[in-house]
N, C-alpha and C positions, 0 to 999 in steps of 0.2 A: 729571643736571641740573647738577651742578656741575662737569662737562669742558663742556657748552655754554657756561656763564655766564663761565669762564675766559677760551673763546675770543672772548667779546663783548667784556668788560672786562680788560684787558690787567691784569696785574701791578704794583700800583704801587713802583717803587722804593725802596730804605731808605736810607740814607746820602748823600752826594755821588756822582750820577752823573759832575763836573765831571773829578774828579784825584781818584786814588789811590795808593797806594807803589805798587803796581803797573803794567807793561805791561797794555793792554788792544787787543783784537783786534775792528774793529767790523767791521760789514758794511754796503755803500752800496748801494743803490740808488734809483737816481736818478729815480725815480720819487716824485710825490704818492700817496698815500693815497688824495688825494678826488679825486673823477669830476669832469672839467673845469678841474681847476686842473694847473699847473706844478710840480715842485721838487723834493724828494729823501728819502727814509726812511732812517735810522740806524737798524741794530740792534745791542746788545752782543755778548760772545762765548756769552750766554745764549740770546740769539734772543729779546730783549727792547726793545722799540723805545723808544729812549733821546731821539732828535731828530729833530726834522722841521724842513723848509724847505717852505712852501706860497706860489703865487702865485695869485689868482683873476685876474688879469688879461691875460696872455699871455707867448708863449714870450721869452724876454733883454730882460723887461723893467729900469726901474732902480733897483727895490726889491724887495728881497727881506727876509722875516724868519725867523731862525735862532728855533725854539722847542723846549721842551724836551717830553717826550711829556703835559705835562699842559696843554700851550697858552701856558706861560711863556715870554715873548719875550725870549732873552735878547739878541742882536745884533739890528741894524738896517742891512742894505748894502745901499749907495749907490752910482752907478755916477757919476762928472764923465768928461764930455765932454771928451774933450783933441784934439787933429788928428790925431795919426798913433798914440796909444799909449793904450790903457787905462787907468784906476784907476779904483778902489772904496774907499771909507771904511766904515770897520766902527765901527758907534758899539753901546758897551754898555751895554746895559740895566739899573737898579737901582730894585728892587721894579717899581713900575707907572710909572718915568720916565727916558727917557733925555737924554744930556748932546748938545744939537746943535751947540753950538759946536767940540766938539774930539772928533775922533775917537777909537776909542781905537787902530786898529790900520791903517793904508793898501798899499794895494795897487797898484802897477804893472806895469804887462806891460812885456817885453820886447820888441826886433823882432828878429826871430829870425833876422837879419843879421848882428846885433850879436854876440847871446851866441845860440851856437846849441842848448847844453842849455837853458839858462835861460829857466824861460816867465815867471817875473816874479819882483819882490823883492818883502818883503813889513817893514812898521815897525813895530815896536810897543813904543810907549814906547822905551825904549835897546835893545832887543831888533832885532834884523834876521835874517830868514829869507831863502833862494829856496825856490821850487818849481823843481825840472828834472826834464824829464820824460825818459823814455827813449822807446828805438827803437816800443817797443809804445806806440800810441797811449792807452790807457787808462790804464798806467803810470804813476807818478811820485813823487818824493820831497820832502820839505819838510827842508831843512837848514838848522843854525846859521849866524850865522858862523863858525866855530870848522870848519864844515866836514861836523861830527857830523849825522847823520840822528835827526829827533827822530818822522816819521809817514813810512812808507811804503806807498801804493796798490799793489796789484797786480789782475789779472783775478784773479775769486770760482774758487774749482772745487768740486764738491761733495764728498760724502765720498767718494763711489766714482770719482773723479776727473775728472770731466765738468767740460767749464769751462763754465761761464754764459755769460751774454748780455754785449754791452761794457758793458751801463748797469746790469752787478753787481760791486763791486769789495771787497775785503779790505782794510781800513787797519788797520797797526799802527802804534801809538802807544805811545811809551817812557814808562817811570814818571815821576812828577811836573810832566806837563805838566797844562797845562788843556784837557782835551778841545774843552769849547765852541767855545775859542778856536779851536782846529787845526779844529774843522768849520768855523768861519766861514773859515778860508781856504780849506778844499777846496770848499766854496758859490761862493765867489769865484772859485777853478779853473774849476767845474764851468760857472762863465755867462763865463769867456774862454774855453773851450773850446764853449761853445753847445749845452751839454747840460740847462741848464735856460732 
């Protein structure tokens, strides 16, 4: 009875799932949970579902919401219409309200004319990130300015070394980031890339 009940009701989390001293190794698949909807499933390196991204309304819509596995909404991304280039605003959530005036973190794509690693920058507050992606289309990195890789994607493999499906990927994430944050911009990947 209590292996069945386990697998209904997930494990609730102790501490900050957010940032730890620690590296931590999730697991993406970019899949929704629920039947009918769009968006993506986080799990830690416990096999413990940490975030979810749901949309009930259809596939690159221009809102998505970042939540944590208990339905706590932590980001709110936005997509603004430009002519030829992407952006998203990522507005964060505190308790049960967000700030719509100012975002807290912006995202633009690159034209990949331009900068041919680089799929977009990314602002937050004095902070500045890219993503560039490598040769392997699921692939890709999220760097400092500094140059430093702070989250790295790669395609999943299992234990006995099968690689998964493209819409199963590995993210490592260096100590003392803010997780959240780094999923809302791989959320924001994931819908310039048109996988959600």
């Amino acid at each position: 009875m209590f292996l069945l009940r386990a697998r209904i009701y997930p494990r609730i989390l102790t501490g900050s799932p957010y940032m730890t001293s620690k590296g931590e190794t999730f697991t993406i698949w970019m899949k929704s949970l629920l039947y009918h909807a769009y968006g993506c499933t986080v799990f830690n390196s416990k096999g413990e579902i940490v975030y979810r991204v749901d949309n009930y309304d259809n596939k690159c819509s221009n809102e998505f919401l970042l939540m944590d596995l208990r339905g706590k909404i932590l980001f709110t991304i936005r997509q603004k219409k430009l002519l030829a280039f992407g952006c998203w605003n990522g507005y964060r959530w505190s308790g049960s309200s967000i700030n719509k005036e100012k975002p807290w973190f912006q995202v633009k794509k690159y034209c990949r004319m331009l900068m041919r690693d680089v799929a977009c920058r990314i602002t937050a507050g004095f902070d500045k990130y890219w993503i560039v992606r490598f040769a392997n289309k699921a692939a890709f990195r999220i760097v400092d300015v500094n140059g430093d890789v702070v989250a790295e994607a790669k395609r999943k493999y299992s234990s006995s070394g099968v690689v998964l499906g493209e819409d199963v990927l590995a993210l490592e994430v260096v100590p003392h980031m803010d997780y959240s944050l780094i999923m809302a911009f791989v959320v924001v990947y994931g819908l310039i890339r048109r996988r959600m």
